[in-house]
C-alpha positions in Angstrom: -33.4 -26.9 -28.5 -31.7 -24.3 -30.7 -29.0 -21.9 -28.6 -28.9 -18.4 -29.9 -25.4 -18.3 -30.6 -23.4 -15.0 -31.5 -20.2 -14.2 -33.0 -19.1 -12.4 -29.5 -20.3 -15.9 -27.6 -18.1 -17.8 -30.1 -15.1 -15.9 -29.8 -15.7 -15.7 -25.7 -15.5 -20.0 -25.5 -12.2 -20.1 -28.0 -10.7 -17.7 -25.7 -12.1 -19.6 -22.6 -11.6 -22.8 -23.7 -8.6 -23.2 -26.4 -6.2 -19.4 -26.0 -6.1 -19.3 -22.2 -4.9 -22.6 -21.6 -2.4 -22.9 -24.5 -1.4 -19.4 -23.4 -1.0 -20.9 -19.3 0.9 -24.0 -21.1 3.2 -22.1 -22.9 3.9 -19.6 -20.2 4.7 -22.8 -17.7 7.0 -24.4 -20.3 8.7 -20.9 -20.4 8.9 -20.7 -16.3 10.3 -24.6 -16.7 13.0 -23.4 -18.8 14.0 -20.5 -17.1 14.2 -22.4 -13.7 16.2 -25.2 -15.8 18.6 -22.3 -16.8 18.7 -20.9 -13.9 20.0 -24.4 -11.7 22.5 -25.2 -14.5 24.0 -21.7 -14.4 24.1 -22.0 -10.5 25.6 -25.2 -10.8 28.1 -24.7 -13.3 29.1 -21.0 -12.7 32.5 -21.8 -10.6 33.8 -24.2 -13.7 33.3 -21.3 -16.3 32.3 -23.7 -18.5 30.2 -23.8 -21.8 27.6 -25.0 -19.4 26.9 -21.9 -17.3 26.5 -20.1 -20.8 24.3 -22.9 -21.8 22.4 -21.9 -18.7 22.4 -18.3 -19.3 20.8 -19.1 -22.8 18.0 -20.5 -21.3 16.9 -18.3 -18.9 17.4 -15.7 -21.6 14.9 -17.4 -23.7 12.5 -18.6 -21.0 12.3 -14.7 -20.2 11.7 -14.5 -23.6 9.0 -16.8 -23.8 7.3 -15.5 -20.5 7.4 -11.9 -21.9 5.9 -13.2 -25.2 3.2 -14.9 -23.3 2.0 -12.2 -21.3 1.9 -9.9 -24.0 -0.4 -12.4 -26.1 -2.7 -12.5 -22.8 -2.8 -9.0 -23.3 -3.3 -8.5 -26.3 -5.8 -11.1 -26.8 -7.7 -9.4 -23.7 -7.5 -6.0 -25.2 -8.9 -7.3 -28.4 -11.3 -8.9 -26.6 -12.4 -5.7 -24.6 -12.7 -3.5 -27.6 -15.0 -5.6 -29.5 -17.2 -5.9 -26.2 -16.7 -9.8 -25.9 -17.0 -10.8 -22.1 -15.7 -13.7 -21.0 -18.7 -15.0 -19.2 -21.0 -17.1 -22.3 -24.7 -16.5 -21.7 -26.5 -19.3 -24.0 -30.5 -18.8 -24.9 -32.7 -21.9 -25.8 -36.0 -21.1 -27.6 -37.6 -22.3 -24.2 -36.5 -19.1 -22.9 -33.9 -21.4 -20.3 -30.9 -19.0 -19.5 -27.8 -21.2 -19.2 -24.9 -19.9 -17.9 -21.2 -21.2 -18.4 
């Protein structure tokens, strides 16, 4: 059994399979460290310490790292659009057999 593989079919299960979830890890890690900032600048705002600027930084940067990853995921599905690439992967065996994934 031989699948009739395409370029457009390749790029559709990296994207399905490896981008999307490193993109949804990376976003969450991002959330994490915004919601870590967030707590430790709650915590620590009365004090005026280094601390709630410690906090501040990372809710800066987990913005950061939110806005970064939703612009990838956009950018990755605009590419993806203009070269026609769906994200559903249709696979063809020389038996004719349809399988979808």
């Amino acid at each position: 059994m031989i699948a009739d593989v395409t370029i457009g079919s390749l790029v559709a299960s990296v994207n399905k399979v490896i981008i999307n979830p490193l993109i949804i890890f990376l976003f969450s890690l991002a959330l994490i460290m915004f919601m870590f900032g967030m707590v430790k600048f709650i915590a620590n705002r009365e004090a005026g310490s280094d601390k709630a600027g410690e906090g501040k930084n990372n809710m800066f940067w987990g913005l950061i790292g939110m806005t970064i990853m939703i612009s990838v995921f956009g950018i990755m599905n605009f590419i993806a659009n203009t070269l026609g690439i769906q994200n559903d992967i249709n696979i063809t065996t020389q038996s004719g057999i349809e399988i979808d994934q």
